[in-house]
C-alpha positions as CSV (number, residue, x, y, z in Angstrom):
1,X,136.2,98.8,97.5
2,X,133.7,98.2,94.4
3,X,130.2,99.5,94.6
4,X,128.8,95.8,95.1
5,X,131.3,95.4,98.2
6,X,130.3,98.8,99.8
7,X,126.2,98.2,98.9
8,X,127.0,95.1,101.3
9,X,129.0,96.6,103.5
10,X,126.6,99.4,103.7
11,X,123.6,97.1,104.1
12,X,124.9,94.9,106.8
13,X,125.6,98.5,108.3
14,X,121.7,99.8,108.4
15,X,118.9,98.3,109.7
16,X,116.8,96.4,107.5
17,X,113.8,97.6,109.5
18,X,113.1,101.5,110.1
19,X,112.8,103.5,113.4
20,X,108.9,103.0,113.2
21,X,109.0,99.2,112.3
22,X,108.7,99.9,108.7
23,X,110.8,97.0,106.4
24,X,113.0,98.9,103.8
25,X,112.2,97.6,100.1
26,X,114.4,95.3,98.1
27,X,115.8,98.5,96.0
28,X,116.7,100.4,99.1
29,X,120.1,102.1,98.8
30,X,121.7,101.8,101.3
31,X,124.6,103.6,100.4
32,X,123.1,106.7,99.0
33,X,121.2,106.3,102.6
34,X,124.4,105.7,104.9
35,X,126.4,108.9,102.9
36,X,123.1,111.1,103.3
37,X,122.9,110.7,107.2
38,X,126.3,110.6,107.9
39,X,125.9,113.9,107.2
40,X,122.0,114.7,108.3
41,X,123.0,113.0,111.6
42,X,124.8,116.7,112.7
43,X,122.3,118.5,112.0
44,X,119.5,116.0,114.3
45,X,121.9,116.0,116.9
46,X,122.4,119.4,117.1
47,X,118.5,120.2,116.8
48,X,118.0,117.6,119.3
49,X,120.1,119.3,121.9
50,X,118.3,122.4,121.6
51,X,114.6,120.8,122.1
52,X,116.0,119.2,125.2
53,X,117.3,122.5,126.3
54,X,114.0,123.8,125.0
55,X,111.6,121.0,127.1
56,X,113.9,121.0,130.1
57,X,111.8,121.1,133.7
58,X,108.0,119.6,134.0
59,X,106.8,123.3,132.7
60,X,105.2,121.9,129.7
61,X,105.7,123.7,125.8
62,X,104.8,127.0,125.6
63,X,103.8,128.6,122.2
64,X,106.1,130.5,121.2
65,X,108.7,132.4,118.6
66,X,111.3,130.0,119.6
67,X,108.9,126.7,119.9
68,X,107.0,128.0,116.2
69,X,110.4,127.9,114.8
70,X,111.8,124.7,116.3
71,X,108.8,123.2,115.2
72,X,108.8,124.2,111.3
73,X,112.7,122.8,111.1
74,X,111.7,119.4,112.6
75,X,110.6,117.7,116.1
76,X,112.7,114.9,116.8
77,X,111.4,111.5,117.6
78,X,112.1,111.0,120.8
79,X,110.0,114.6,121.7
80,X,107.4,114.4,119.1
81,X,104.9,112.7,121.3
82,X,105.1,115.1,123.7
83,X,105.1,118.4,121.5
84,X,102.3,116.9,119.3
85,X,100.2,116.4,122.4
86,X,100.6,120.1,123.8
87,X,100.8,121.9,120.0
88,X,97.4,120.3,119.2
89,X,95.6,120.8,122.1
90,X,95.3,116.6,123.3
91,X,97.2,116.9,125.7
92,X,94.4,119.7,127.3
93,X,91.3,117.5,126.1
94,X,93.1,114.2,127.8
95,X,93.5,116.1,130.9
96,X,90.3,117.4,131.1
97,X,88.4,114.3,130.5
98,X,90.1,111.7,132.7
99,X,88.6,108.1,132.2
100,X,86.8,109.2,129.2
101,X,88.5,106.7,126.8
102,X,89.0,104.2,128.5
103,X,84.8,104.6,129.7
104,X,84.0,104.5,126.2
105,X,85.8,101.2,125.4
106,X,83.6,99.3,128.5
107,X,80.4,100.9,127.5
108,X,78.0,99.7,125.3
109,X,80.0,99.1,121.7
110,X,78.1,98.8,117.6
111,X,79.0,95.2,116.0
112,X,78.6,97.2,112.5
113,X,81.3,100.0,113.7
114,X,83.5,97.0,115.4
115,X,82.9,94.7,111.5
116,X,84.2,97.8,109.5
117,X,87.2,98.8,111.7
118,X,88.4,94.6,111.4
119,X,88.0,95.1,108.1
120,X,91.3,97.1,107.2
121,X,93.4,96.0,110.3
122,X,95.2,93.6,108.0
123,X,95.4,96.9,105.7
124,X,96.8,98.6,107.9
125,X,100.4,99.5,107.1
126,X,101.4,95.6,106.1
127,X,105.0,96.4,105.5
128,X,105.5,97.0,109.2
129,X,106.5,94.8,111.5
130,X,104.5,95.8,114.4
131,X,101.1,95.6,113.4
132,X,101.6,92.1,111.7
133,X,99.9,89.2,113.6
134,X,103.2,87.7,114.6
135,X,104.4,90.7,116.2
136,X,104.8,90.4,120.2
137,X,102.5,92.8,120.9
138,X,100.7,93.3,118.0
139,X,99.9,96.4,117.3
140,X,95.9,96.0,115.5
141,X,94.9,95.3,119.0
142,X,95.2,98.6,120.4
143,X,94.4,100.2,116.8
144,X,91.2,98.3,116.4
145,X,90.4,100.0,120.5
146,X,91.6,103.8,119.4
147,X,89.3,103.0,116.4
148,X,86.3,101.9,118.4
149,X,86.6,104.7,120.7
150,X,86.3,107.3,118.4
151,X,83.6,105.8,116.3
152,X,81.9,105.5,119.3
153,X,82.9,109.2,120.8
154,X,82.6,111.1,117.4
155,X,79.5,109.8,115.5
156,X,79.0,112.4,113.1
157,X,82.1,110.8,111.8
158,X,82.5,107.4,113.1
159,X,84.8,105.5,111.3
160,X,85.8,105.6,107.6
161,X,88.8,104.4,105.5
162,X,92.0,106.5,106.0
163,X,91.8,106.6,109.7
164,X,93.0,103.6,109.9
165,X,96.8,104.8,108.5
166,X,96.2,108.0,110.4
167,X,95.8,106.4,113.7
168,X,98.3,103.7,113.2
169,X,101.0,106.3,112.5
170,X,100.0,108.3,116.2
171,X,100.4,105.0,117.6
172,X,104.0,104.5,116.4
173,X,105.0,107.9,117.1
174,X,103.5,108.1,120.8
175,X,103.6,104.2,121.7
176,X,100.4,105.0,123.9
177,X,97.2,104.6,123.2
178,X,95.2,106.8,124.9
179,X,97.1,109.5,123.9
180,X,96.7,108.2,120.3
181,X,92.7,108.3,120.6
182,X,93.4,112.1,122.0
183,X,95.8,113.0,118.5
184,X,93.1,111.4,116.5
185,X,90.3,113.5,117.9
186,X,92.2,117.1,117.6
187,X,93.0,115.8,113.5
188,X,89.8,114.5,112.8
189,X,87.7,117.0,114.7
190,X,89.5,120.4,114.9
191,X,93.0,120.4,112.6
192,X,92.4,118.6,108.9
193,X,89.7,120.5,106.8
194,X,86.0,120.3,108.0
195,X,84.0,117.4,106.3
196,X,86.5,115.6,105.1
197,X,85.7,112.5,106.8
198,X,81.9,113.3,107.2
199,X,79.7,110.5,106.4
200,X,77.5,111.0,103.3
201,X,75.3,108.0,103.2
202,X,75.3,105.8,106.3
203,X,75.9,102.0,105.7
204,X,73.9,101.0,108.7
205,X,71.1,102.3,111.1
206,X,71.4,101.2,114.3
207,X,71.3,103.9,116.4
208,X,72.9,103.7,119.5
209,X,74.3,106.3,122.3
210,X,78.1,106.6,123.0
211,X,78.8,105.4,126.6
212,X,79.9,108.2,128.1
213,X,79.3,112.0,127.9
214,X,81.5,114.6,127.1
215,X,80.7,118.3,125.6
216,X,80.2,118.5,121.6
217,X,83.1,121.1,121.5
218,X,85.8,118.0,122.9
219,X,85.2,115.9,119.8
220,X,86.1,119.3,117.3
221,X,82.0,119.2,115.6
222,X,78.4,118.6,116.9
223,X,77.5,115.2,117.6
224,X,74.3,114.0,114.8
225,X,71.9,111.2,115.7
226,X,74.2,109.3,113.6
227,X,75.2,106.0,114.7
228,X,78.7,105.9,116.2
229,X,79.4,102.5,113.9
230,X,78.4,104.7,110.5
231,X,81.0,104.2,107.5
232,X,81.9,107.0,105.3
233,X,81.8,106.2,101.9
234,X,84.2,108.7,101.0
235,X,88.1,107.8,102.2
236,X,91.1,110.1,102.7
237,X,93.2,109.7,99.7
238,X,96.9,108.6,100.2
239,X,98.5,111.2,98.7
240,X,96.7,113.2,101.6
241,X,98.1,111.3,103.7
242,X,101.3,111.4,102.7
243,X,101.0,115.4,103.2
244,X,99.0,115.4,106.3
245,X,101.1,113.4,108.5
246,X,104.2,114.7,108.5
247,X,103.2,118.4,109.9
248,X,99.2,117.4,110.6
249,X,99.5,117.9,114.3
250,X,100.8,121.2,114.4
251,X,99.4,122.7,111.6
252,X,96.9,124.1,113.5
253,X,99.2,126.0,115.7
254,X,101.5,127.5,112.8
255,X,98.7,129.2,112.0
256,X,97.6,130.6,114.7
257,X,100.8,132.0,115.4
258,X,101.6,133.1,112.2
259,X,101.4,137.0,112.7
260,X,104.2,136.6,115.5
């Protein structure tokens, strides 16, 4: 078989869209692809059998050696959700706070925080499938609400540019969206480096109360008088990104374990 008959061959093989609803480019090999995880697909399997042995029973994950280790060699997809939410503490502050989130989307709401989060939506990862306005659900509806929510819940931040891409990759990975507001608040307020999304110059001043109470601690940083709707004029660059949310969500507790 020539190399143009198995690049076809290979191509009708692979999915033209990704695991996470991502389109592969026009350049995509998919041969270098199909020969790489022919052989990468032993080792996932095998790793995937022991985090099922691993999460077995209702008893939750526990930190440990065997869990620190586990998670520095990968978390497959179909248990990242889960580990994410118990590793970074969500799963706790989601617990804790029953009806929070969804008390903060039927309270009172900012028309400027509500204008700047519609403003990248259509930003927001365009090459995938699932957050275009054809898609069936689209998936800006519940970023815009995970958006809101934590404009409205953490207004010493409220909402800036970055969050977007940060938020919208939670919601693929845990397919919920309550639980993605939850992942969003343990990033933004307790596991990336302080500041980086603080606001340095509001764009509005409308102050307004979040609907809702919860303690300052929950949100990761002391609430300001800040609106919830302020924009940061500072973003989160990409290539941050691009490090950040591969291993964002457990970075945290790497390091608090690290002298095991």
């Amino acid at each position: 078989m020539d190399p143009a008959e198995r690049a076809q061959a290979a191509r009708a093989r692979v999915p033209r869209i990704d695991p996470y609803g991502f389109e592969r480019p026009e350049d995509f090999d998919y041969v270098a692809y199909e020969e790489f995880f022919s052989t990468y697909l032993v080792i996932l399997t095998k790793r995937a059998i022991k985090w099922s042995k691993l999460l077995k029973g209702s008893g939750g994950v526990r930190k440990s050696v065997t869990v620190k280790r586990y998670v520095r060699k990968g978390i497959p997809l179909e248990h990242r959700a889960r580990v994410w939410m118990a590793v970074s503490g969500a799963q706790a502050q989601m617990d804790q706070n029953p009806g929070y989130y969804h008390r903060l989307l039927e309270g009172e709401s900012s028309s400027s925080l509500e204008e700047a989060i519609r403003t990248d939506l259509n930003r927001t990862f365009p090459d995938n499938v699932m957050f275009r306005k054809t898609a069936d659900p689209c998936l800006q509806k519940t970023l815009y609400n995970v958006l809101l929510a934590y404009g409205l819940h953490n207004q010493d931040v409220g909402y800036c540019q970055g969050m977007n891409f940060i938020a919208g990759y939670l919601i693929l990975i845990t397919k919920n969206e309550e639980e993605s507001f939850w992942l969003l608040d343990a990033l933004v307020g307790r596991i990336l480096p302080e500041n980086i999304f603080r606001a340095r110059k509001p764009v509005h001043d409308d102050h307004q109360q979040a609907p809702g109470e919860l303690p300052s601690h929950a949100a990761g940083t002391e609430l300001s008088a800040q609106a919830p709707g302020t924009r940061c004029h500072s973003s989160l660059p990409e290539c941050t990104l691009h490090q950040f949310l591969p291993c964002c969500s457990c970075c945290k507790y790497l390091k608090s374990r690290h002298s095991m």
